[in-house]
C-alpha positions as CSV (number, residue, x, y, z in Angstrom):
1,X,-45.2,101.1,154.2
2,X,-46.0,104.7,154.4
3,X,-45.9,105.3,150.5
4,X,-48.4,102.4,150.2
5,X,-50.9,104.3,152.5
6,X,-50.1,107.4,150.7
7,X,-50.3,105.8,146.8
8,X,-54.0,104.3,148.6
9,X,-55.3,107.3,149.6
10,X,-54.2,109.1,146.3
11,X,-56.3,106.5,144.3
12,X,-59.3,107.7,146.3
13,X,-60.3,110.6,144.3
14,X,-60.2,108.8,140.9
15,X,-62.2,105.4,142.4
16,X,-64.9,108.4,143.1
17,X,-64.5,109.9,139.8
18,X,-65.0,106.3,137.9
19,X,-67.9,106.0,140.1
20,X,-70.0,109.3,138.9
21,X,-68.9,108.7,135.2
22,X,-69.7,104.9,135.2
23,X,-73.1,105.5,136.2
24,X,-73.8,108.5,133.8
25,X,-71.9,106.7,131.0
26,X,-74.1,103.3,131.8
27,X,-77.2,105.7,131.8
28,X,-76.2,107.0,128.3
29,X,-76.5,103.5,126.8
30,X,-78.8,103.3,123.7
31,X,-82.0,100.9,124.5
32,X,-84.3,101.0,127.5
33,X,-83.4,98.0,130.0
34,X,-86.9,97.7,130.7
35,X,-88.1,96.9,127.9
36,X,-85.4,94.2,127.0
37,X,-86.4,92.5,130.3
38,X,-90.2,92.8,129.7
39,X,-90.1,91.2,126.0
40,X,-90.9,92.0,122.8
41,X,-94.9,90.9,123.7
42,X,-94.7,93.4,126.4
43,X,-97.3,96.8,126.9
44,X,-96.5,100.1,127.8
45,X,-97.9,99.2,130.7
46,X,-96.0,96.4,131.5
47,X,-92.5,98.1,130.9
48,X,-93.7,101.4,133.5
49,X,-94.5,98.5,135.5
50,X,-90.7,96.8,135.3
51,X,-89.7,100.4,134.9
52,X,-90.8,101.0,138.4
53,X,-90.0,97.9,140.2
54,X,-86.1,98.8,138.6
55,X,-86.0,102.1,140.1
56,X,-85.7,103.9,136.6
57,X,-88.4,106.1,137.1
58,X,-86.5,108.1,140.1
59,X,-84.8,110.9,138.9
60,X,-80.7,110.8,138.3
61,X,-79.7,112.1,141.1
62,X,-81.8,109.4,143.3
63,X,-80.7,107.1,141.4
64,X,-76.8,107.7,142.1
65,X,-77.2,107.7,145.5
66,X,-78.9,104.6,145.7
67,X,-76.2,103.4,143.7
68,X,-73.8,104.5,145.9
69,X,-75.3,102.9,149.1
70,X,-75.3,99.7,147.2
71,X,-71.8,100.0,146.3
72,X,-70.9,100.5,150.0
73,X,-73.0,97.5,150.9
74,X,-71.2,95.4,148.3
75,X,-74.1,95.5,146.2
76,X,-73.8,95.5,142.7
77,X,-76.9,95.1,141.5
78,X,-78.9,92.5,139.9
79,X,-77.7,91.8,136.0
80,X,-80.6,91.5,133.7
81,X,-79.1,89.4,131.6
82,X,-78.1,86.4,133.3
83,X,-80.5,87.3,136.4
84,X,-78.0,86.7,139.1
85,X,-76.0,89.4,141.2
86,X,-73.5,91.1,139.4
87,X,-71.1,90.2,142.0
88,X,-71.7,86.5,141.5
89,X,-70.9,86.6,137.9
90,X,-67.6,88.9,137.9
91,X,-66.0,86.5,140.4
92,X,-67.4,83.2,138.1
93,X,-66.4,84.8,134.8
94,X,-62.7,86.9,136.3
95,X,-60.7,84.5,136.1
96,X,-61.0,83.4,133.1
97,X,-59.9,86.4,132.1
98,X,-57.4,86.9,134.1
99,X,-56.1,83.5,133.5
100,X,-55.7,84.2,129.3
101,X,-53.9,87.9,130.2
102,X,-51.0,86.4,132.2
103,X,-50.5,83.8,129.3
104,X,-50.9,86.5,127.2
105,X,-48.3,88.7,129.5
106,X,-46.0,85.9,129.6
107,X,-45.7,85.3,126.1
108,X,-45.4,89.0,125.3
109,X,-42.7,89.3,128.2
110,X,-40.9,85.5,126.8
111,X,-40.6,87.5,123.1
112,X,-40.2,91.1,123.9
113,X,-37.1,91.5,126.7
114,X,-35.1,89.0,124.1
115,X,-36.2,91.6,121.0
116,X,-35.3,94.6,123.1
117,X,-32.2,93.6,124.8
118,X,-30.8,92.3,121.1
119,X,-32.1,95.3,119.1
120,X,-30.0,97.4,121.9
121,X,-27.1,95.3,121.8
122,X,-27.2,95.3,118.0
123,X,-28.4,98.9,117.1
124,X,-28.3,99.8,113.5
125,X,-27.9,96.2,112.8
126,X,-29.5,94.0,110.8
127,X,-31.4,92.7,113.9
128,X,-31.9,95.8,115.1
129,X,-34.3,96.7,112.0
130,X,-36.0,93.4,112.1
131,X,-37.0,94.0,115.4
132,X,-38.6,97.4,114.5
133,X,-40.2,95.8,111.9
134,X,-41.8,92.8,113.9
135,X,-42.3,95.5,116.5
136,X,-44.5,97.7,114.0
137,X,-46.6,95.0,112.4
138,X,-47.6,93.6,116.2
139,X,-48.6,97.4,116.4
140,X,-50.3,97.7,113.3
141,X,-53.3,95.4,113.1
142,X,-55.9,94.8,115.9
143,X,-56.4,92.1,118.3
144,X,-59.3,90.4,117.1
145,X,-58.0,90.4,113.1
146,X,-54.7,88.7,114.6
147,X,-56.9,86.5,116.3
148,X,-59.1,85.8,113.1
149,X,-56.3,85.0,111.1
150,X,-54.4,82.7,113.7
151,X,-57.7,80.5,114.3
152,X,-57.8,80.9,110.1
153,X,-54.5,79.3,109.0
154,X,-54.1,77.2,112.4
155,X,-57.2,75.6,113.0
156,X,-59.4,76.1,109.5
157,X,-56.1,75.4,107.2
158,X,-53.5,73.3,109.1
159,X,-56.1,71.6,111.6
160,X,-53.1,72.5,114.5
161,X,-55.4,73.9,116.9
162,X,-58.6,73.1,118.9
163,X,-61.8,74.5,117.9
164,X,-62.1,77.9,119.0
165,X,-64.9,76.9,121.7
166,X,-64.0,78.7,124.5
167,X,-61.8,77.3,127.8
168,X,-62.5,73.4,127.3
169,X,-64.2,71.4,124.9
170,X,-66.8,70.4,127.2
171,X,-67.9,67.1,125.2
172,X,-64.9,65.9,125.6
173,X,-63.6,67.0,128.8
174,X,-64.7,68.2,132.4
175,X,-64.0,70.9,133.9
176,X,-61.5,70.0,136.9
177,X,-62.7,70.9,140.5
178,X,-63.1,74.8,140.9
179,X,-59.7,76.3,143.3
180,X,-58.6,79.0,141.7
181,X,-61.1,79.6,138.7
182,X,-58.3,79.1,136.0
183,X,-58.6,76.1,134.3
184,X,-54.9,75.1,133.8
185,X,-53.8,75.5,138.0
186,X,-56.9,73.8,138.9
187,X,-56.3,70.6,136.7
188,X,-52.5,70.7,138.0
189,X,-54.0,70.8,141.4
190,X,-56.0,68.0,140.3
191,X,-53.3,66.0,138.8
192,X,-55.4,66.3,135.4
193,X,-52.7,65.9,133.3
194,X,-54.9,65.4,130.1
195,X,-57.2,68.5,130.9
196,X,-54.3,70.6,131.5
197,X,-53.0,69.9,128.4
198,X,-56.5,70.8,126.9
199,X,-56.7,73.5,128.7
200,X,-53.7,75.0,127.3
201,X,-53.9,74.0,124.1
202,X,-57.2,76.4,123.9
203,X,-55.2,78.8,125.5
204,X,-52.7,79.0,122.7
205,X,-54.2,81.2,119.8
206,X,-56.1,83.7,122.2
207,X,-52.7,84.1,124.0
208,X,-50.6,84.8,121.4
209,X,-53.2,86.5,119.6
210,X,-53.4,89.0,122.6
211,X,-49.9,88.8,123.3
212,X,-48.8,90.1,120.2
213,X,-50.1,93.5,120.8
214,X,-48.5,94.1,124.2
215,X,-45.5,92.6,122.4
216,X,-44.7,96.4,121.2
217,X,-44.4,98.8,124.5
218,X,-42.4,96.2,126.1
219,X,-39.9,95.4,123.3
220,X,-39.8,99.6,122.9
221,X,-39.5,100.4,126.3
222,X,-36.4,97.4,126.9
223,X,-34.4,98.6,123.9
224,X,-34.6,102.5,124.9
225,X,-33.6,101.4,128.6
226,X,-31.1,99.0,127.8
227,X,-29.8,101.4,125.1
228,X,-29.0,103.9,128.2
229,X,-28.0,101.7,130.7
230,X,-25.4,100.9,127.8
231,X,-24.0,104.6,127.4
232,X,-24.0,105.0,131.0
233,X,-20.6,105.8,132.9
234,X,-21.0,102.8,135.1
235,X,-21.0,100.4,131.9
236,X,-18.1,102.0,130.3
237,X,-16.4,101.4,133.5
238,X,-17.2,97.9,134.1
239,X,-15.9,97.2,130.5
240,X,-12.8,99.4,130.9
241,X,-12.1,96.9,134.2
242,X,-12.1,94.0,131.9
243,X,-15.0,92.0,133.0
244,X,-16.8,89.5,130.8
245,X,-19.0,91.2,127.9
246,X,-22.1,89.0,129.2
247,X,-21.3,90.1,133.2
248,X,-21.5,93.4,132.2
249,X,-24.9,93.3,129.6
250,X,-26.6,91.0,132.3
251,X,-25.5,92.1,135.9
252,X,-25.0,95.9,135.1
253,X,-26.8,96.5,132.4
254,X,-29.9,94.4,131.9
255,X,-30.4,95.1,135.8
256,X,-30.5,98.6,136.2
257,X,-33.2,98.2,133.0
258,X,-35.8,96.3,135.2
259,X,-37.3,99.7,136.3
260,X,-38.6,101.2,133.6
261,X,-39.7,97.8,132.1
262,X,-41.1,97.0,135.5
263,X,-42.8,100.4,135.4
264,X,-44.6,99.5,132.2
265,X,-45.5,96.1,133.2
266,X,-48.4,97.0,134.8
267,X,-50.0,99.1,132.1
268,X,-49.2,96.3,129.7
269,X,-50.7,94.1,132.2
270,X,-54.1,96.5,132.6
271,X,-54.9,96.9,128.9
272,X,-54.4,93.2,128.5
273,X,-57.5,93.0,130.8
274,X,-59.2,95.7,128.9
275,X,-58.3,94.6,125.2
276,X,-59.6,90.5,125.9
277,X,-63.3,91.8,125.4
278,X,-63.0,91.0,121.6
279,X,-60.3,88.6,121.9
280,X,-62.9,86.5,124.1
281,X,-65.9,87.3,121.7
282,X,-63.6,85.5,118.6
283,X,-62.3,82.9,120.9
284,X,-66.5,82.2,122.7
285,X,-63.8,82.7,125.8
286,X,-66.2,82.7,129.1
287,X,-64.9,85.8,130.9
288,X,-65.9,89.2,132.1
289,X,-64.8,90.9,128.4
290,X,-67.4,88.9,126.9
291,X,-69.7,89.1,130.0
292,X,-69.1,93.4,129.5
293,X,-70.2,93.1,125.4
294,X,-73.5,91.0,126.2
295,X,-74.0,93.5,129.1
296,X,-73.8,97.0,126.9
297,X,-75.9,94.8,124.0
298,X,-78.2,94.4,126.7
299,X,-78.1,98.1,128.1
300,X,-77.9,96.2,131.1
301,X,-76.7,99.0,133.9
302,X,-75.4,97.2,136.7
303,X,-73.1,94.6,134.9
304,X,-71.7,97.6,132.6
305,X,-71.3,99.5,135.9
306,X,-69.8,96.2,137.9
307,X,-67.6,95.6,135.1
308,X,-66.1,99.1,134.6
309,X,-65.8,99.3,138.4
310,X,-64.0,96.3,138.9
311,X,-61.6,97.0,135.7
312,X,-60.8,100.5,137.6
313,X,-60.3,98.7,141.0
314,X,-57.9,96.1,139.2
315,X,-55.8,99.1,137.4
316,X,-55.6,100.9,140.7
317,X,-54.3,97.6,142.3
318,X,-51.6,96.8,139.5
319,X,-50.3,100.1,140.0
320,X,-49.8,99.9,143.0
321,X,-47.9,96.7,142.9
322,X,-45.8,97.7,139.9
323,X,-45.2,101.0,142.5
324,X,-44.0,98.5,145.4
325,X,-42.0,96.1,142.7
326,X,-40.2,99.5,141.7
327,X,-38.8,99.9,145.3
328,X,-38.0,96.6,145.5
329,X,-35.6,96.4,142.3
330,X,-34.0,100.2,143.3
331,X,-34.6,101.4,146.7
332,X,-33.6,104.3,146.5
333,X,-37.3,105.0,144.6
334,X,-40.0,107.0,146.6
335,X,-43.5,107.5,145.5
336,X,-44.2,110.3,147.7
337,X,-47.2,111.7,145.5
């Protein structure tokens, strides 16, 4: 457990670098908070007034090492918007989030390995080039157009999917009994057979929509390790020994490919998290991507400063898992820096 301590104490430096430019990029913000929470009816002397009462009147400096004491408090701040601690609406709105990337990193992982491992398998073949293709066009167009044109042709023209109302159409359905925040293991947990099933029927487009995208580094980064595992000396071997074709692409092959696609995982994993804002702003998906937009709209400081915060703290944690997953699958890796 010593690399963990290490790989801990190595994230410290960047945590306080996120820190200082969160709260000078959150300070940058076009708009004046104060005057979005005074009103359009309010005075001059009304917004010094709230201006004062926020602490914006201090100078920077003062102002950063409040923010700073807050932070090791646990204090976030107060968001402007919704008038609650910031705190309080990251862990409402998180998973949600976090719920729609793993669908959406499960779907990318369900299509991609497949791609990756036949384009390797195949190379030069005619599967090989459609899988560059398919590879390319997920690549090519953004997130939210994909999402635009799936909720388009799916919902608008076929009538296959749900209306694009966020988690659960709440006319029709509850929401089941908070455990976990995500809507489909909390109806499972509730026996809720028919809100699970509504619950992943919303989750479908945004998924896929988001999945798609991700779709590309891991299909990439499984054909290029899979293409080496397949010319190394160890493969040659196993097939100069006679064993079965799929023994040796599976158990040999395949396996000693986990790393690097383990490796990547987490990356994929972290800008799924980053890249929901707009799928969640298409999708009126409840989460902390659409929390962040109405937040920056707002120039509301501490929920753009929570946000960004918590999205660094998540990154740092991913890696570090991915780091711990890595020794796992090969043991003979070492993160000594």
């Amino acid at each position: 457990m010593n690399f963990v301590w290490k790989r801990l104490l190595a994230t410290l430096p960047s945590l306080a670098g996120v820190v200082v430019l969160t709260f000078l990029l959150s300070h940058a913000l076009p708009g004046d908070p104060a005057a979005y929470f005074a009103g359009p009816a309010a005075d001059a002397n009304s917004i010094a007034e709230i201006r004062e009462k926020l602490g914006l009147d201090r100078p920077l400096v003062e102002q950063f090492f409040y923010y700073v004491a807050d932070l090791l408090r646990g204090n976030l701040g107060k968001s402007l918007t919704t008038g609650q601690p910031v705190l309080t609406d990251l862990v409402d709105r998180l998973p949600a989030s976090l719920e729609l990337s793993a669908y959406a990193l499960v779907f990318a992982i369900g299509c991609a390995i497949p791609m990756g491992v036949l384009a390797a398998i195949r190379l030069d073949r005619p599967a090989d080039h459609a899988c560059r293709v398919i590879v390319t066009v997920c690549a090519a167009f953004p997130t939210f157009f994909i999402g635009l044109l799936l909720v388009y042709v799916f919902y608008f023209l076929l009538g296959w999917a749900p209306e694009p109302l966020g988690r659960l159409n709440e006319i029709l359905y509850t929401a089941p009994p908070r455990v976990t925040g995500a809507y489909t293991i909390d109806a499972l947990i509730a026996g809720d057979g028919e809100v699970f099933r509504a619950a992943l029927a919303q989750l479908v487009l945004p998924a896929i929509s988001l999945g798609l995208f991700a779709l590309a580094p891991l299909a990439r980064i499984t054909r290029a390790a899979m293409l080496e595992s397949l010319s190394s000396d160890f493969v040659r071997t196993a097939h100069a020994s006679g064993l079965p074709t799929s023994k040796v692409l599976f158990t040999y092959a395949f396996r000693n490919s986990l790393l690097p696609i383990s490796s990547v995982l987490g990356m994929v994993f972290s800008f799924l998290l980053g890249s929901n804002v707009l799928i969640e702003q298409v999708f009126g998906w409840q989460g902390v991507g659409a929390y962040a937009v109405s937040a920056v709209l707002a120039s509301d400081y501490a929920a753009v400063q929570g946000f960004v915060l918590m999205m660094a703290l998540l990154y740092i944690l991913l890696n570090l898992l991915v780091d711990v997953l890595a020794t796992l699958i090969d043991p003979r890796v070492r993160f000594e820096g």
